[in-house]
N, C-alpha and C positions, 0 to 999 in steps of 0.2 A: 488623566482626564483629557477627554479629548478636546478637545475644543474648535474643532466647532464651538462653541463659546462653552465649550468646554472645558465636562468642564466641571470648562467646570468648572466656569465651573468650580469656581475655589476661590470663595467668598466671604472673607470676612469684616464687615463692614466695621468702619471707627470714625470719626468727629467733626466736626464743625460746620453743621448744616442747617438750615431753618428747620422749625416744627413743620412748616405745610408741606417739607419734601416727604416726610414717614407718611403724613397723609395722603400725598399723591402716590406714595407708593403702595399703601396699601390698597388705595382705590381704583388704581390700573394692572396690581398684576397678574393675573393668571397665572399676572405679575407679570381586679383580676383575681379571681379567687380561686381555690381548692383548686389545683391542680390539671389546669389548661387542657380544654377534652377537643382533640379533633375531630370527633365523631366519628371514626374510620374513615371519614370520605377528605373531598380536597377546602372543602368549607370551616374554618371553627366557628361555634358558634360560643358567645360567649355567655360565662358560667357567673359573673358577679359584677359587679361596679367597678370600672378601672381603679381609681383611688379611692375608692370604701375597700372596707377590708371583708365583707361577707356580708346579705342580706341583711343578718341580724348584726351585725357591728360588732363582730367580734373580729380581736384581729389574730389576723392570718397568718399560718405558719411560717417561720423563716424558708427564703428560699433563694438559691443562688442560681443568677442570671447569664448566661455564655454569651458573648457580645462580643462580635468578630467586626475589629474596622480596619482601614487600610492606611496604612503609611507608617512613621513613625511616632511612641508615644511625646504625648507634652508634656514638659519640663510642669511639676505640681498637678499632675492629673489624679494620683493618689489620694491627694489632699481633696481636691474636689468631689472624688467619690466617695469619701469617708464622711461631706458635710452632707451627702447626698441622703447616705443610709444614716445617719443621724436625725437628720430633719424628718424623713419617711419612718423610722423606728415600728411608731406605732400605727402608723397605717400600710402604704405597702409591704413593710418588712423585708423588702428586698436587699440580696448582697448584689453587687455589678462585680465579675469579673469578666475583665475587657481584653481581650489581646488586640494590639498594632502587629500586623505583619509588613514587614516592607513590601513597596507597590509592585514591585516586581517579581515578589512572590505567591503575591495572596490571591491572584485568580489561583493559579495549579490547587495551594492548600486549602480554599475554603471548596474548592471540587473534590479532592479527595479524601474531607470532611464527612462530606452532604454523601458522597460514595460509599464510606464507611458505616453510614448513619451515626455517626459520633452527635452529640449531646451539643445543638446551635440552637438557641434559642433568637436570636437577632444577628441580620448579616445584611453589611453594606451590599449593595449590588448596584448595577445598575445597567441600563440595554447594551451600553458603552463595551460589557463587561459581558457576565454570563445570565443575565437576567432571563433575558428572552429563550436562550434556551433550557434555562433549569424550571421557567415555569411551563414550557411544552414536554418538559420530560416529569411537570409534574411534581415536582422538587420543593414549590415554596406553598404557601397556604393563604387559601381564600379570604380577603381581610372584608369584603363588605361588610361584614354583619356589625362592624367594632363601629363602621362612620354613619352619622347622623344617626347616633343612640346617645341617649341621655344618660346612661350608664358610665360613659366615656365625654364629657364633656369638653374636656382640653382638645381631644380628636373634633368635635362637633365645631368647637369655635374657630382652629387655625385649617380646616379642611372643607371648606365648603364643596359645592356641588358644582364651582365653575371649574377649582383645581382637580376637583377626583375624576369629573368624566373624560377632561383631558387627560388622564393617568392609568388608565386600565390595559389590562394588556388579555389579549385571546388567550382562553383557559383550555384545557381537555374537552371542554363541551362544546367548544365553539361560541362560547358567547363572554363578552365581556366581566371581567372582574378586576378588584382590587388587587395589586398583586404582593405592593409593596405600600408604604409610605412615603408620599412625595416630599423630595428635601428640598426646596430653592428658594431664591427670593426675586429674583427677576427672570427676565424669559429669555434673558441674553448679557452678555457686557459686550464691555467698549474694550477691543485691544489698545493696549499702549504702551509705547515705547518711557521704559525708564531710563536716564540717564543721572551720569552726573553735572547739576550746573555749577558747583565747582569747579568743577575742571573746564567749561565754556568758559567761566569767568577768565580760570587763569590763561586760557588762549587767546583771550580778547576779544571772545564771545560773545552773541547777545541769547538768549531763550533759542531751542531750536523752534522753527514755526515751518518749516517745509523741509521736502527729501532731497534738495540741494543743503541745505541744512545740515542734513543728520549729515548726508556723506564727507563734508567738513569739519565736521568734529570728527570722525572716525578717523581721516588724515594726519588732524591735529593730534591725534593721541598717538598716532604711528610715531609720529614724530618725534614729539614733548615726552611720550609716558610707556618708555618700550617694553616696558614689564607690566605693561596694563594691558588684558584685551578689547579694542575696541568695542566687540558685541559678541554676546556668549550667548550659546546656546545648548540646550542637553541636548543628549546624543539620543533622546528616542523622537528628538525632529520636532515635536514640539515647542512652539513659543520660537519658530526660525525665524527666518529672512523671507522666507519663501512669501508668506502674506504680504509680507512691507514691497516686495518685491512686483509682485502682482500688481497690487493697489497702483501701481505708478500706470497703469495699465486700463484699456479702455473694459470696464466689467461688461460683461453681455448679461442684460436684463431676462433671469430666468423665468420670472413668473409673468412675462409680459412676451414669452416665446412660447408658454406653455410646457418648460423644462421641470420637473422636481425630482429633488433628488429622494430616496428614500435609502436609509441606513437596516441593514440585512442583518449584520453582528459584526464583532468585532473589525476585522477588518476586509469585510464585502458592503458598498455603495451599489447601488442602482441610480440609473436616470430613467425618466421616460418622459415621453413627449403626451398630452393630453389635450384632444382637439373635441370640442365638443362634446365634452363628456365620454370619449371615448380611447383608451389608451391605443396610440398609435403605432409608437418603436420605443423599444426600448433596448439600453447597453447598461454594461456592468462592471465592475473589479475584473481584468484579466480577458476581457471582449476583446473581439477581432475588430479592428479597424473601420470594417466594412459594417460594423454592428449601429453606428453613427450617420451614413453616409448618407441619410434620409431626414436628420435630424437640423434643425433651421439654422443659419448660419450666425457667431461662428461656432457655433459648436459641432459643425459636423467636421471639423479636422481636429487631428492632433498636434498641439504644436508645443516643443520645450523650452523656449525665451527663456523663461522662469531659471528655470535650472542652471542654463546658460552665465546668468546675473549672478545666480546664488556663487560657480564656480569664481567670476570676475572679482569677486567678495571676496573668497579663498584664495585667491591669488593676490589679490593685493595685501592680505594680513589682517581683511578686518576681522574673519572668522578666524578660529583657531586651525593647524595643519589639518590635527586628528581629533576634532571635535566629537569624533565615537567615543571617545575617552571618558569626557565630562558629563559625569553623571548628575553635579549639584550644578546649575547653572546658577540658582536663585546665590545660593552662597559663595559661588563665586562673586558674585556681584557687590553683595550686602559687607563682602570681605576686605572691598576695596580692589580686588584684584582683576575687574573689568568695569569699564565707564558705560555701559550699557545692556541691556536687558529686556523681553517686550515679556508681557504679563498682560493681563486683565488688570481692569483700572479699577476695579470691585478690590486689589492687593492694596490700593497704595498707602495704606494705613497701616497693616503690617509689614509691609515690604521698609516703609519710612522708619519705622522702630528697629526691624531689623540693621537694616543699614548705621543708624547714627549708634545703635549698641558697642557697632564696635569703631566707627569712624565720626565721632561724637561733633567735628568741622563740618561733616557732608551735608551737601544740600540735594536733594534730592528732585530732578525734573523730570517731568510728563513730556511728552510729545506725542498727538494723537495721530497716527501716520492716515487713516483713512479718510478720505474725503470729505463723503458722504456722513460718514459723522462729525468730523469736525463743523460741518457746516448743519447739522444738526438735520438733515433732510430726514420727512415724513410721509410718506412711509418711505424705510430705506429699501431698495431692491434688491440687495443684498443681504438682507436679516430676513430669512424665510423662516418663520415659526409655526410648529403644531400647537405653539401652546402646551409640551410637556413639559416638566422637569428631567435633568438628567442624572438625578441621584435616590435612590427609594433606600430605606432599611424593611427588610423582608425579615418573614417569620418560618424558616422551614418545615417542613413537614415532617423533619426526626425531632424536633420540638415537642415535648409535653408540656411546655409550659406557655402555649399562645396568650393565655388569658392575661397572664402575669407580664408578661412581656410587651403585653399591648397597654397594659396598666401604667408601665415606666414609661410608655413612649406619651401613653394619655397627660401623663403628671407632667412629661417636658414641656408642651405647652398648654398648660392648665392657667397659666400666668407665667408672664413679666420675668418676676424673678425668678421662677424657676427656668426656667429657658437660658434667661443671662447665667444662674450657677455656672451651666455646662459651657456654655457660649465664651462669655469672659472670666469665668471666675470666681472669689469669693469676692463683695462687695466691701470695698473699702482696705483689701489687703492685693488683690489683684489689677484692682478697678473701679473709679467713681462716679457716681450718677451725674449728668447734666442734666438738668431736663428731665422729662419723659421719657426722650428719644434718643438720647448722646450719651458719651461717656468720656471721661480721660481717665489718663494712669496716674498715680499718687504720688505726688513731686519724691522723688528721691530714689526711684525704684531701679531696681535692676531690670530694664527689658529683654537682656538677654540671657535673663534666669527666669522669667515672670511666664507665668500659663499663658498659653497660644498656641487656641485649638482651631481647626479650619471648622468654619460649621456648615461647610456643605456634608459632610461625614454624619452630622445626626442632629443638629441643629435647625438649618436654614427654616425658614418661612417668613412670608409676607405679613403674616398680622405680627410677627416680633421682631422689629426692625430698630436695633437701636445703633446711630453711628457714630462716627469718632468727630470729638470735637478739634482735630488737625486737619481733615480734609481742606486744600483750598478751595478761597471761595468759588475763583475762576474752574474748578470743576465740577460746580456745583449742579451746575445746569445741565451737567450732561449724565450725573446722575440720575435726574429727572427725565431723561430724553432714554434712557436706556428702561426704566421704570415705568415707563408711558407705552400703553399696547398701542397705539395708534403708529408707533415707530415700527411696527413688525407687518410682513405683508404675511397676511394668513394662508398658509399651505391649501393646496387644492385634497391635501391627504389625513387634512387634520382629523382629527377622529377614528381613523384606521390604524389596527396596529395588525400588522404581521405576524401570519399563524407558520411558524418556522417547522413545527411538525413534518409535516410532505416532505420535503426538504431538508431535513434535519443532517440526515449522512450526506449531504450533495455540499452542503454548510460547511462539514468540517474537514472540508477537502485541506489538508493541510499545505494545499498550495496558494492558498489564498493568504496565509500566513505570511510564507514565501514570497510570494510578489509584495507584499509590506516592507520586507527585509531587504529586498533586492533596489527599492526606491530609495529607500530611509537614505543610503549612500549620496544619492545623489541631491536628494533634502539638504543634506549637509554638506552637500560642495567639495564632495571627498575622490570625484571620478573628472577624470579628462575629456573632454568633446564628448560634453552630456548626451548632447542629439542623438549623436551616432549611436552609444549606448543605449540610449532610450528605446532607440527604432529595433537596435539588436534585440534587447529584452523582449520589445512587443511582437520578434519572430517568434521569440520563444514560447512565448503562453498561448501562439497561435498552434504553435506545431503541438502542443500539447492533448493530446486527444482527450484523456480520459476530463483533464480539466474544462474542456471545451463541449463535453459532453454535458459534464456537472452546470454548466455555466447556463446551459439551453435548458437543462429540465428547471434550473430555479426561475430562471425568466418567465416559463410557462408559467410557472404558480405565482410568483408575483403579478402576473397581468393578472390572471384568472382574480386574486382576491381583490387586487387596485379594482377591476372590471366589474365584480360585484358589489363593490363598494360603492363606486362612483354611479350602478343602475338604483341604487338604495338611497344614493345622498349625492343628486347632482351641481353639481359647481352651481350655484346663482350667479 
């Protein structure tokens, strides 16, 4: 997940918070029968009552479900699916066969799935990922028809009409539709820096509360704990230094420059400037220099400070030599085998279980390295939001079984408890009720045997929000600040989604890959006199023709649709 609060984006929420925060959060966030007929076209429309079993109440034939998600499985996931089709028996009669593919394989295999037309009934996706182009190539299937039908009631109640129309993505017709199911429960998180305050302690430490701060405990651990890494990070550059880094940094207010970024796929960004309701200049993944040079200061140069820190980091030993290596940063951490970590603060409740699982002493500290949020600023100028989610489960189009498959996703949030089954678990063996809205684990348990599932993968929403009674108090409020739309500045492009069709071959220029890969190095603090490097690189994707050609046709269509967008819905 990317994250951009991405992400992901990887949200499991757990304990110790007042009842009026689920209520504030539910109230800011934008935050199947007989055999599933797609009607030949790209619409299904649906043939029965999600969780009735047929008009006439008779139930419905067994039938076995394909459900593609990404990562790896959870320890007791079995068991969960087995109270699933037990409790469902006699009304859906559904079997879940679920495969985890590891994340770094499961774009290529759920494509040459969907390629093959092999038998996918439900599949994670997301824009992040291949969403946007498998619904231009036509791939996934039209879900309108399932929301705000009475038929589908669990769909009706956790989907309203604020989250779906922020959720649509441009179809084959040109006009918006359903494409996926939105998975989230805020519209963003809080990065944060985890450490251990154990280990502050024994340095003689107090809390870290600022970035003179962290970089003294990273010292102290060079020092005291040589076989510990200061600060880990995986090697696809996620969750680095580079943000913490930046932040020490004066931000240039984008939406008060008239700057927005707008995300293309996987790894192609656009910017463009918006004056007046009219798009001015715009640059992209892999631009020439000169493509910015009009664009308001400082954004009209390029500059690699960043990079620069990140390497001074690698040199002094807070990062690892060859941090391409470490593929588990979280478990490195949770392992005991480094004092520091940054994550989303939406983890710290499983990140905290994890950790004391197997270091049962550790104390587990926050530090919120950004500002502007620690200081809880409203609106932040840096949390630009469309207001999407950035995780859907899709129904492909080689699917016969839409109907049935929207019936299981109707039932997960139908209610409470069914939501928590898949979310936490079986009640009382996995996990136990506080409240309403909270929960803990049952004195005695193993948590590092105990189910722990991510529910951004099939879970997440805002009307089912139940947390962990460990969270502290002192973060409570920022909970609430990250849950709160008024923290978000609304995009000038909210409502627009990018029709990638035109463009579709210009997209998969695999050089846009390429300059990903050629970065990630210097993310990670792995190359010498970043600068120099930098500016090499950026000869190179200049001298590149064919990419520089791709680069200019996709800019044309991005303005072209930004441009009708903005003559249809101008900026108030």
């Amino acid at each position: 997940m990317r994250h951009t609060f991405m992400g992901g984006l990887k949200m499991k929420k757990k304990q110790k918070i007042v009842t009026a925060l689920a209520i504030v959060m539910l109230m800011t966030v934008m935050s199947g029968c007989g055999g599933g007929n797609n009607n030949g076209g790209n619409t299904a429309e649906p043939t029965a009552a999600g969780n009735n079993a047929t008009p006439a109440d008779a139930k419905p034939k067994e039938m076995t479900l394909n459900v593609m998600l990404w990562g790896d499985k959870p320890k007791q996931f079995d068991n969960i699916v087995a109270e699933f089709e037990k409790q469902t028996q006699d009304t859906l009669n559904l079997k879940l066969n679920v495969t985890f593919t590891p994340q770094a394989d499961y774009v290529n295999k759920l494509k040459l799935k969907l390629a093959a037309g092999e038998q996918v009934d439900i599949a994670f996706d997301a824009p992040w990922m291949n969403m946007n182009t498998f619904i231009a190539q036509d791939n996934y299937t039209n879900l309108d028809s399932y929301f705000n039908n009475d038929s589908y009631p669990g769909l009706k109640k956790a989907f309203g009409d604020k989250i779906l129309n922020n959720n649509k993505f441009t179809g084959a017709d040109s006009q918006l539709h359903t494409y996926g199911v939105p998975i989230g429960q805020y519209l963003g998180d809080v990065n944060a820096i985890y450490y251990r305050k154990d280990f502050a302690a024994k340095y003689g430490m107090s809390d870290i509360k600022n970035h003179e701060d962290l970089l003294a405990y990273f010292d102290n651990v060079l020092k005291n704990d040589k076989n510990v890494i200061p600060f880990v990070i995986k090697n696809d550059g996620n969750y680095g230094a580079d943000g913490i880094i930046a932040d020490q940094k004066e931000q240039p207010n984008k939406p008060q420059l008239g700057a927005w970024d707008l995300k293309l796929g996987p790894d192609v960004t656009s910017t463009m400037i918006i004056k007046d309701n009219k798009v001015t200049d715009i640059s992209m993944t892999g631009d020439k220099v000169a493509s910015i040079a009009n664009f308001p200061a400082p954004l009209n140069v390029k500059e690699y400070s960043t990079f620069e820190t990140i390497r001074e980091w690698h040199d002094k030993g807070y990062i690892e030599k060859e941090p391409i290596v470490r593929k588990d940063a979280r478990g490195t951490f949770t392992a005991g085998k480094a004092a520091a970590m940054t994550e989303g603060l939406s983890n710290f409740s499983t990140l905290n279980s994890e950790l004391l699982a197997g270091n049962p002493d550790a104390q587990l500290g926050v530090y919120l390295y950004q500002k502007d949020v620690r200081n809880k600023v409203q609106p932040n100028p840096t949390w630009i939001s469309d207001f999407r989610y950035w995780n859907f489960l899709c129904i492909p189009q080689s699917s016969a079984n839409a109907d049935r498959a929207m019936s299981f996703i109707n039932w997960l949030f139908e209610s409470q408890a069914n939501h928590d089954l898949f979310e936490l678990g079986i009640e009382g063996t996995n996990w136990e009720a506080v409240g309403d809205d909270k929960f803990k684990y049952p004195e005695g348990i193993d948590l590092g045997q105990n189910y722990n599932f991510s529910g951004y993968l099939l879970t997440n929403n805002p009307t089912y929000i139940r947390l962990p009674a460990d969270v502290p108090d002192e973060l409570v409020d920022y909970y609430r600040y990250v849950a709160d739309e008024k923290s978000f500045v609304k995009s000038a492009l909210t409502g627009f989604a990018f029709n990638q069709d035109p463009v579709k071959g210009q997209l998969a220029n695999p050089d846009f890959a390429n300059i990903a890969t050629e970065k990630l190095s210097y993310t990670l603090g792995m190359v010498e006199n970043p600068t120099e490097g930098m500016q090499k690189l950026q000869q190179k994707w200049e001298s590149n023709k064919k990419l520089q050609a791709d680069i200019e046709t996709i800019k044309a269509e991005v303005k072209k649709q930004v441009q009708a967008y903005l003559d249809a819905n101008p900026i108030q």
